[in-house]
N, C-alpha and C positions, 0 to 999 in steps of 0.2 A: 542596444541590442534589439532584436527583431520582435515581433508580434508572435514567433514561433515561441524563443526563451521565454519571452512574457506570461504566456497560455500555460508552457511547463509549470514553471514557477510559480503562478498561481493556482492552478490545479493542485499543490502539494495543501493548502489548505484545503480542498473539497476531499481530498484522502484523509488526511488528519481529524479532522471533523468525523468524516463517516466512520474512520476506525475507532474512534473514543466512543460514537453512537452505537456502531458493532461492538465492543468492550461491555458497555454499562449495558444494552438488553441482552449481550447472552449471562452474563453475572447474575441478572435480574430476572428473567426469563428463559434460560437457556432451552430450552425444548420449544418454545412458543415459534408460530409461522412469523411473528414480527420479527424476530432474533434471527429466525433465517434469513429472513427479506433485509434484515441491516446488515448480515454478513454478506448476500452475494450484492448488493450495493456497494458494500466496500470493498470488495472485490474488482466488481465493476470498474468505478473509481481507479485501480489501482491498474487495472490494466488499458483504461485510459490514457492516464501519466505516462506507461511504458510505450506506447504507442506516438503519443506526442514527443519520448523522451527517443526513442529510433529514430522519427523525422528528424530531430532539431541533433543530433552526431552527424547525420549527412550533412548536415548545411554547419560546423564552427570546424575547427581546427583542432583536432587529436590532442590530449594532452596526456601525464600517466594516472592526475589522482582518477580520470574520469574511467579505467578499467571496474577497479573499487567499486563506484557509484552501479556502473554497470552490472559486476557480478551481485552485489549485493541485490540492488535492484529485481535483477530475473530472480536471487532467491526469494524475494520478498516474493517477486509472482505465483512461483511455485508451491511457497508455505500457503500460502492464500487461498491456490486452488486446492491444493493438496489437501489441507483441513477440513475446506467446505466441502468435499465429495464424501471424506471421512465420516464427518457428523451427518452428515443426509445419510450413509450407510448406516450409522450405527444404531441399533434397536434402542429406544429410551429417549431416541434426539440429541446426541452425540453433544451437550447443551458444554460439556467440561472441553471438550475437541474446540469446540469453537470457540473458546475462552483460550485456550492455549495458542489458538491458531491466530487468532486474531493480535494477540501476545506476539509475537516470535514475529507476524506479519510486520507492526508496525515497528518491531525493536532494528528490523533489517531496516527498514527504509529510515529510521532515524540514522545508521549510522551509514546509511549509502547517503542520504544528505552530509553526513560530516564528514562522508570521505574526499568531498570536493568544495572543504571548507567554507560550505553557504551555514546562514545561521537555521534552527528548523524555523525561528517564529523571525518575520520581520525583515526588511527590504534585501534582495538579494545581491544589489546593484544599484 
């Protein structure tokens, strides 16, 4: 496979990483500027992934699990963004929004990774 899949594939740990770091300081912090700063990191992050994961469908061959991957996917982006606007709205530091968001964010991309039977931890190929 190419340097393109490679970069995907690998980026799926710099997501994972940063949403368990977004997880444990909005749990532990929810209101705090750090909590935010590890939410739109992982955010960040995630809309990286989708970015490299649009270039590299132009360049393989169509298949059906990779619809899955892809819906799930944009919802992941959507919950992600969705959340963090919420919690930046909400009076108090929306500290549970982001606990929930960050929740539901990485529960989508765990099962948009299994809609195209890669493992989440460990060689993809």
């Amino acid at each position: 496979m190419g340097m393109l899949f490679m970069a995907h594939s690998g980026v799926r740990y710099l997501v994972l990483l940063a949403g368990a770091v977004a997880l444990v300081m909005s749990l532990m912090k929810g209101q705090d500027s750090n909590a935010r700063k590890a939410m739109g990191a992982f955010v960040g992050a995630v809309d990286l992934q989708v970015l490299l994961g649009l270039l590299l469908i132009m360049q393989i061959p169509f298949y059906g699990a990779l619809m899955g991957h892809i819906s799930l996917m944009f919802g992941a982006v959507f919950a992600g963004h969705g959340f963090s606007v919420a919690a930046k709205k909400k009076e108090g530091g929306g500290g549970m929004l982001r606990v929930i968001g960050v929740a539901v964010t990485l529960g989508l991309i765990l099962l948009g990774i299994m809609a195209i039977g890669r493992p989440i931890l460990g060689r993809s190929m």
